[in-house]
C-alpha distance (Angstrom), angle and dihedral (degrees) to the residues before:
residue distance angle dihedral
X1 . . .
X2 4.11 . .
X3 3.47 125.3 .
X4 4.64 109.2 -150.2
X5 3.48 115.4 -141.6
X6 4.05 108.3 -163.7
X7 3.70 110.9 -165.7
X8 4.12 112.7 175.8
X9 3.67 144.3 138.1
X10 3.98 107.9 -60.6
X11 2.96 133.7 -62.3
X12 4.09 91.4 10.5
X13 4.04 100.9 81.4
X14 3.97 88.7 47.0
X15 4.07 87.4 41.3
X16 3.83 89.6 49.9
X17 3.64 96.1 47.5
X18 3.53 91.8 52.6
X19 4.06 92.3 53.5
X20 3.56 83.9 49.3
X21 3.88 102.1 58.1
X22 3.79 89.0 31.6
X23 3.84 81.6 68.8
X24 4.21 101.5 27.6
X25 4.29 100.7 27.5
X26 3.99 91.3 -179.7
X27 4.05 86.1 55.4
X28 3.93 83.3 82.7
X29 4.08 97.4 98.8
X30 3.86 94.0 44.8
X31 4.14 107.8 42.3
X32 3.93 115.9 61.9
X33 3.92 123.0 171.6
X34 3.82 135.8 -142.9
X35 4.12 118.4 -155.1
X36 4.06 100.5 -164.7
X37 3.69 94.3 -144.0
X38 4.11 111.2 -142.2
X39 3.71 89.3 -129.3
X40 4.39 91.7 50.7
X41 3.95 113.0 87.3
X42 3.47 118.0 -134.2
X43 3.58 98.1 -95.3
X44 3.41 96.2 52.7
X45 4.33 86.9 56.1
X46 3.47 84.9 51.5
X47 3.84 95.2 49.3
X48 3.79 90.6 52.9
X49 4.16 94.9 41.2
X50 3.77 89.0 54.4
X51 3.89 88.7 48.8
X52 3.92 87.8 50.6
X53 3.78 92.9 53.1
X54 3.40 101.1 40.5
X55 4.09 79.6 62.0
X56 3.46 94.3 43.3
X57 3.87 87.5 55.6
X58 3.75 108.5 45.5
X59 3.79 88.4 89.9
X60 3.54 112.6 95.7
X61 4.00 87.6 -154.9
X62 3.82 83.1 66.9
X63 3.84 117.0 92.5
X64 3.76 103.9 175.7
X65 3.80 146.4 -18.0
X66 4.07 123.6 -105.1
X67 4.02 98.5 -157.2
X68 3.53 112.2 -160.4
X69 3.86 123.3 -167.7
X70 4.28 131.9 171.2
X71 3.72 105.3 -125.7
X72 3.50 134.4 36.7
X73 4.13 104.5 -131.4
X74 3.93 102.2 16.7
X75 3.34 124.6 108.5
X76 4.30 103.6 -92.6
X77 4.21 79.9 59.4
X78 3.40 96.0 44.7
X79 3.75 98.6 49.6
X80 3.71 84.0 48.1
X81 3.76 101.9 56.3
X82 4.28 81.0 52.5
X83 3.82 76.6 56.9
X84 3.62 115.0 53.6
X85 3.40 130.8 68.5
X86 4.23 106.8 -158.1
X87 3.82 93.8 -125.2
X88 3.79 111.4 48.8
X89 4.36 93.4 19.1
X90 4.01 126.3 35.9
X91 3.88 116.4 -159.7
X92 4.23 117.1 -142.4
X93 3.77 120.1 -174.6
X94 3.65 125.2 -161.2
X95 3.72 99.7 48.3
X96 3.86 132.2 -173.1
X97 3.67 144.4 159.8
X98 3.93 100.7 -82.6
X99 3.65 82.8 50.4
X100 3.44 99.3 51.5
X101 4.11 92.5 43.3
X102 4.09 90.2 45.9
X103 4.20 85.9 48.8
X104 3.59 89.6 52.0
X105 3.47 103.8 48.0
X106 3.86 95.3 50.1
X107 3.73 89.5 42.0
X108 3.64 92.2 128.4
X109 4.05 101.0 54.9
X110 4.15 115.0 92.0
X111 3.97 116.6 -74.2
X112 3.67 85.1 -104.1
X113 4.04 100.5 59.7
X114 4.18 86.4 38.6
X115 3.71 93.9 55.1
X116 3.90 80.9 53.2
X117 3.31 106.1 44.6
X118 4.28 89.9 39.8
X119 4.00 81.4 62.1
X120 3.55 100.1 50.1
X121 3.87 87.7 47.1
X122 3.38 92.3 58.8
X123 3.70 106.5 42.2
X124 4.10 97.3 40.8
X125 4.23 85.3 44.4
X126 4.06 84.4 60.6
X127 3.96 111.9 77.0
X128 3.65 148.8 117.6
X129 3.52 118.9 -94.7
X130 3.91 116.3 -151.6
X131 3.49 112.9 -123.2
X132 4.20 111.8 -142.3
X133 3.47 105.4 170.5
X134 3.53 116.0 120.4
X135 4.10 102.9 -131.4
X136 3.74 82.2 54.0
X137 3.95 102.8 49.9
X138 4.04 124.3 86.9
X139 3.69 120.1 -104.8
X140 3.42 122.7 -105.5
X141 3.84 128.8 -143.7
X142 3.53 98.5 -105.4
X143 3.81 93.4 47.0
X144 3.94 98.7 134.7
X145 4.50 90.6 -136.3
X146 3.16 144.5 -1.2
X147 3.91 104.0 -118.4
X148 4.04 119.8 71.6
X149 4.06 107.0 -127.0
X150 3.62 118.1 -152.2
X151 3.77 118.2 -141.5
């Protein structure tokens, strides 16, 4: 089994986590959160990440860490590339909910195959959704009036 570690601008790890167990309740043990605080320095985020895995890891039924941080170059992903190792913890920027849900579910593959699957969670969960209802459409030329009547 993998532990996640979500570390993001507050209050989006803690928000995620809570999506997370409001969908997977026994996920509880194995996802913890990190909200870098504006007012925190770095080294005080990476204090309290390295508390959070260190808790995450004292289960010997836990094989590696998934980190999972929002954006690629601020502060939550730079404390966590301090953080993982390569082996034993695997570091994936950009995160979001169908991420998150995907990482959980497949929680208990290798590192290797979660890291995948987190990825694919996250880019197929992003997409545009057609809209078809009428109210929301543009009008068209030979549109008879300008005023929707309901029957």
């Amino acid at each position: 089994m993998n532990a996640i570690l979500i570390i993001a601008h507050a209050p989006l790890a803690n928000a995620l986590r809570q999506c997370a167990l409001h969908v997977f309740p026994d996920c509880a043990p194995g996802v913890a959160a990190i909200d870098v605080q504006p007012n925190l320095s770095p080294e005080e985020t990476l204090a309290a990440a390295r508390i959070a895995m260190e808790q995450l890891t004292h289960s010997p039924q836990v094989k590696g860490v998934l980190v999972l941080t929002d954006i690629f170059g601020a502060t939550p992903s730079n404390v966590a590339q301090k953080l993982v190792d390569g082996v034993r913890s695997r570091l994936i920027t950009g995160v979001n909910l169908p991420m998150l849900l995907r990482s959980v579910s497949y929680r208990h593959e290798p590192l290797d195959a979660l890291v995948s699957r987190a990825v694919v969670g996250g880019t197929q969960g992003v997409m545009q959704v057609a809209v078809t209802a009428p109210q929301n459409q543009a009008r068209r030329k030979h549109d008879q009036d300008e005023h929707d009547h309901q029957q």
